[in-house]
C-alpha positions in Angstrom: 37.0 -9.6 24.9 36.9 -9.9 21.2 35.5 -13.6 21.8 33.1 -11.8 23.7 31.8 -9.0 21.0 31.9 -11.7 18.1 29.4 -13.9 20.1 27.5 -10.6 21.2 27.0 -9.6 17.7 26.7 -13.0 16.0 23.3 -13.6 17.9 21.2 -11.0 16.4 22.7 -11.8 13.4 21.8 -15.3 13.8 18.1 -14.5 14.9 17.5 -12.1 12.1 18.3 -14.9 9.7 16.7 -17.4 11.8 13.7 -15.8 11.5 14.2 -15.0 7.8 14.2 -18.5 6.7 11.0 -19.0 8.5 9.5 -16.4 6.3 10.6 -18.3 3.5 9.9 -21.7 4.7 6.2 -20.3 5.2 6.3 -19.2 1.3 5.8 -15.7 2.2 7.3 -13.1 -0.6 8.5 -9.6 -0.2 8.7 -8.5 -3.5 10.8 -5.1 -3.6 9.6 -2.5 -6.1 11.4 0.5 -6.6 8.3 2.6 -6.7 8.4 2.0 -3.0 10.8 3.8 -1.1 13.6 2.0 0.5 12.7 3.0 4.0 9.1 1.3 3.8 11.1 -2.1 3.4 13.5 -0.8 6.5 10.4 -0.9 8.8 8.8 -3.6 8.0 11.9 -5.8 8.5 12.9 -4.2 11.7 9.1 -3.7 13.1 9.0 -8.0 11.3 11.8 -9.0 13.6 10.6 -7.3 16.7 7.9 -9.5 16.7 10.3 -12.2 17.6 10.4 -10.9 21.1 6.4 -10.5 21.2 5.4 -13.8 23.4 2.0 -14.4 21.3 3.7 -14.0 18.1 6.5 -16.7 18.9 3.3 -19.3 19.8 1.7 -18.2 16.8 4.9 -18.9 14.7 5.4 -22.7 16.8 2.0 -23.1 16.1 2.6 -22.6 12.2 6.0 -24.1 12.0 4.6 -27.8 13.8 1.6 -27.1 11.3 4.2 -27.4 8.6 5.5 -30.9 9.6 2.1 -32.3 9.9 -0.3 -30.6 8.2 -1.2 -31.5 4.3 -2.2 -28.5 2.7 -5.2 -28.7 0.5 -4.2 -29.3 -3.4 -5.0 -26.5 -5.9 -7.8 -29.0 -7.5 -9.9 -29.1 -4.5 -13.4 -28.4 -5.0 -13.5 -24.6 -4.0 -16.0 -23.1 -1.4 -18.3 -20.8 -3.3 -18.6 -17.5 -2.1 -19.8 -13.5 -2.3 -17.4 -10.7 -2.4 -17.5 -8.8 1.1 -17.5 -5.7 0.0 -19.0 -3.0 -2.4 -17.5 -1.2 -5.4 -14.3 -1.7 -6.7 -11.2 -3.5 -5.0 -7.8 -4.9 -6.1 -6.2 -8.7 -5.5 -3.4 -7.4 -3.6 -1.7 -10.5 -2.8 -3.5 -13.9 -3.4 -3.9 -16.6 -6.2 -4.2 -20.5 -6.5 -0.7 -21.1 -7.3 2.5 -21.1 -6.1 3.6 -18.8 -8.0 0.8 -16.0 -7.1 -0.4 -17.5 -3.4 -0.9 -15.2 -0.3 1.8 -17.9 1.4 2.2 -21.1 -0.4 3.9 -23.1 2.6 1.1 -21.9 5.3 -1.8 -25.1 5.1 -4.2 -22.4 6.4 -3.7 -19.5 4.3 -3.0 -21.0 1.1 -5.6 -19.8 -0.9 -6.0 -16.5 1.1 -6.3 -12.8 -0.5 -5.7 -9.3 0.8 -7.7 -6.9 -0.8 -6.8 -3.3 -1.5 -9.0 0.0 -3.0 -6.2 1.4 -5.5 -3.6 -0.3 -7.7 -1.3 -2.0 -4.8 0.3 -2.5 -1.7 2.0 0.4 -0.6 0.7 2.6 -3.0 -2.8 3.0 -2.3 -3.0 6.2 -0.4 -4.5 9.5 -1.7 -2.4 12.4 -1.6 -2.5 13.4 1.9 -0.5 13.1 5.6 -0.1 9.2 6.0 -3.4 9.0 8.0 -5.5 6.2 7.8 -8.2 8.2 6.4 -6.3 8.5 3.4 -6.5 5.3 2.5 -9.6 4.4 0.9 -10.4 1.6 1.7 -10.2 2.2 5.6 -13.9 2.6 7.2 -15.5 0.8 3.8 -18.4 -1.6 4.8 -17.5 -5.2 5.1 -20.3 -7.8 4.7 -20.2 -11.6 5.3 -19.4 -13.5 2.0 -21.3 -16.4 3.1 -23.7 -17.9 5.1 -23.2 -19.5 8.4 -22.6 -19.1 12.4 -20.3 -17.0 14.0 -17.5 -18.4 16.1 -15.0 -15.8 16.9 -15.3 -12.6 16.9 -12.6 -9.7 17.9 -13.5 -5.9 17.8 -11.0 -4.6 20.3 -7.6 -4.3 18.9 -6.3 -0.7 17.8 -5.9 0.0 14.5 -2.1 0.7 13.6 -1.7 4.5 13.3 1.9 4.8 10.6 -0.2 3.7 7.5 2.1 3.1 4.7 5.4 3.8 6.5 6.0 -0.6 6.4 6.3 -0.6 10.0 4.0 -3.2 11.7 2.5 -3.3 15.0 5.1 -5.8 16.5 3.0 -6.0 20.1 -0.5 -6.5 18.8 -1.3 -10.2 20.7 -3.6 -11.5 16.8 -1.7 -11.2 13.4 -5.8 -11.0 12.6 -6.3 -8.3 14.3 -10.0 -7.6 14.8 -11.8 -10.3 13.1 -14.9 -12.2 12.1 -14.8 -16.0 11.6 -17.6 -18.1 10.4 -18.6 -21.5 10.3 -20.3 -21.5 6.5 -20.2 -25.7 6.5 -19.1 -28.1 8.6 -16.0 -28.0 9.8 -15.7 -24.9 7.3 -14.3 -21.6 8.5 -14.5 -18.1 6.6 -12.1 -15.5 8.1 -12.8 -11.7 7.3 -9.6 -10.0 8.9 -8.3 -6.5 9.8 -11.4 -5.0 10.5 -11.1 -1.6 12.0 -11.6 -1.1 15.9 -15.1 -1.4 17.4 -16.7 -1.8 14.3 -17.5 -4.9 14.7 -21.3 -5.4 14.4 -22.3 -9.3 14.7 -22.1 -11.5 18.0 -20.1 -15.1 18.7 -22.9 -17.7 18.1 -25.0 -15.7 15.9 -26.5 -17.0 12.7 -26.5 -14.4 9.6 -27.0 -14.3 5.7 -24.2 -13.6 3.0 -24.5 -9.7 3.2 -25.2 -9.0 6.6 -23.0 -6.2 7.4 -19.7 -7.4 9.8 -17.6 -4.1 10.4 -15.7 -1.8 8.6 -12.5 -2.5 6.7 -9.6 -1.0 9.3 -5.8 -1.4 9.7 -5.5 -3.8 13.0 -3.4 -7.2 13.2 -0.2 -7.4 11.2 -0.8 -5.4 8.2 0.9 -2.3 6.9 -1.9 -0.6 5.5 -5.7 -0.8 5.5 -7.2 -4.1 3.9 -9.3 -6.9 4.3 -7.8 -10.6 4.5 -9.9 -13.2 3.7 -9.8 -17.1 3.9 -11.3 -20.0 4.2 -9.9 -23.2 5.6 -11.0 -26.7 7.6 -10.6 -26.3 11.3 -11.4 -23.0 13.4 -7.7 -22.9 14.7 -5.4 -20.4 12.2 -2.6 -22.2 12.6 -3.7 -25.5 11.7 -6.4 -24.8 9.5 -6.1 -26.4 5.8 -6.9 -23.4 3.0 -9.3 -24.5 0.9 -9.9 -22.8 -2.8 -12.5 -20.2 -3.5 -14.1 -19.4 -6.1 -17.0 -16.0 -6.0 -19.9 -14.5 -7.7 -19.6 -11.3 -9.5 -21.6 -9.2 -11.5 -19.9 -7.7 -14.1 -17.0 -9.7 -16.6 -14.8 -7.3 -18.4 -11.4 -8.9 -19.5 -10.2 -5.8 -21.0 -9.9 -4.2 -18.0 -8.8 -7.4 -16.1 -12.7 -7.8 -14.5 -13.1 -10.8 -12.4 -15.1 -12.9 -13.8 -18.5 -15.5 -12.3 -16.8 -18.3 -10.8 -13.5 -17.6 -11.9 -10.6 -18.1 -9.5 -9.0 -14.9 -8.3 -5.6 -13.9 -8.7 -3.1 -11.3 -7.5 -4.0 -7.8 -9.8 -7.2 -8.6 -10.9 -10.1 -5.6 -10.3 -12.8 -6.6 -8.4 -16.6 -5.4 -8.9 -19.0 -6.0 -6.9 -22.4 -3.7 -6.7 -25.2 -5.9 -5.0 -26.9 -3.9 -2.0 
């Protein structure tokens, strides 16, 4: 019996870390503050390892972890793909930066060089004073334009938007970490991804041709994401999992370094304010 009860409990034990090291294998960071409360971190981890028994999340992760053994990810001094901000007013690097150090997740070839973007100061801390809906978050239901242009490929506008904002806990079922997305083909062989659009926002078409600017959706909470924001990447290959990241680098039209404004051309990275006021 107790040979029993030992092996019982030693295999979620086992999982749980199993599925830790993948996180860290992948380069992905959960930085702790103590700002946030502890039970934000509770649900994410327990909501994080439910999605071990979600069948399109384990592909997803096989997918990434044979991506690891043989793709090469793109080096920091890779000519970056130039680019507009996809959205209006002002926005936070969330997560994000061209080194290891400040990257989205290092490890993952695809997502590299990716950023989340917030309206606020940071993750987790974004929300107005109000009931932990998804309207308190600013940035939910802000327009979201294309950053470039290009054809569309792949379009999704039909997943729900997560409805426990800010509470860490994920939507372990949803069948895309993107959620509702828009992915572009800027170049050849080039792919822009605009992630976690809000349900049936979505306003372009698969094979349709549009301008940097034209108007994609609305900024929502779908895929794997805790809160309202927009994900962005671009990588070689139209496959997530296989895609190699490739630097950006974006146009802007204001430079303030006293109050940490991105600068034209300039590299973003994690805590820099982002404005962006063209119509």
């Amino acid at each position: 019996m107790a040979v029993v009860l030992l092996s019982v409990s030693a295999f979620p034990v086992g999982y749980a870390a199993a599925w830790q090291l993948y996180h860290r294998l992948c380069g992905v960071r959960i930085e702790m503050k103590s700002t946030v409360p502890f039970l934000f971190y509770l649900n994410f981890f327990v909501s994080d390892f439910l999605q071990t028994f979600n069948p399109p999340a384990l592909l997803f992760v096989s997918a990434q972890l044979a991506a690891m053994l043989l793709q090469r990810a793109a080096p920091p001094e890779t000519p970056p793909v130039q680019m507009r901000f996809p959205f209006r007013g002002r926005w936070l690097v969330a997560s994000g930066g061209p080194t290891r150090s400040t990257s989205h997740s290092w490890t993952l070839a695809a997502q590299r060089y990716a950023y989340d973007f917030v309206v606020g100061t940071s993750f987790a801390d974004t929300a107005r004073q109000g009931n932990g809906q998804l309207e308190d978050y600013p940035a939910f239901g802000q327009p979201i334009f294309s950053p470039v242009d290009g054809k569309v490929v792949s379009v999704q506008n039909a997943f729900r938007d997560s409805r426990l904002p800010g509470s860490g806990w994920l939507d372990w079922w949803v069948k895309d970490p993107r959620g509702n997305h828009v992915l572009i083909e800027c170049q050849a062989d080039h792919f822009v991804l605009v992630a976690h659009l809000r349900c049936n926002t979505v306003e372009v078409q698969r094979g349709q041709f549009i301008k940097a600017g034209t108007r994609l959706g609305q900024c929502g909470n779908s895929g794997r994401s805790t809160e309202p924001h927009l994900h962005l990447h671009c990588q070689r290959g139209a496959r997530l999992a296989f895609g190699v990241g490739l630097p950006l680098i974006f146009l802007s039209k204001r430079n303030n370094a006293a109050e940490n404004i991105h600068a034209d051309g300039q590299q973003l990275e994690r805590g820099m304010q982002i404005e962006w006021a063209e119509t």
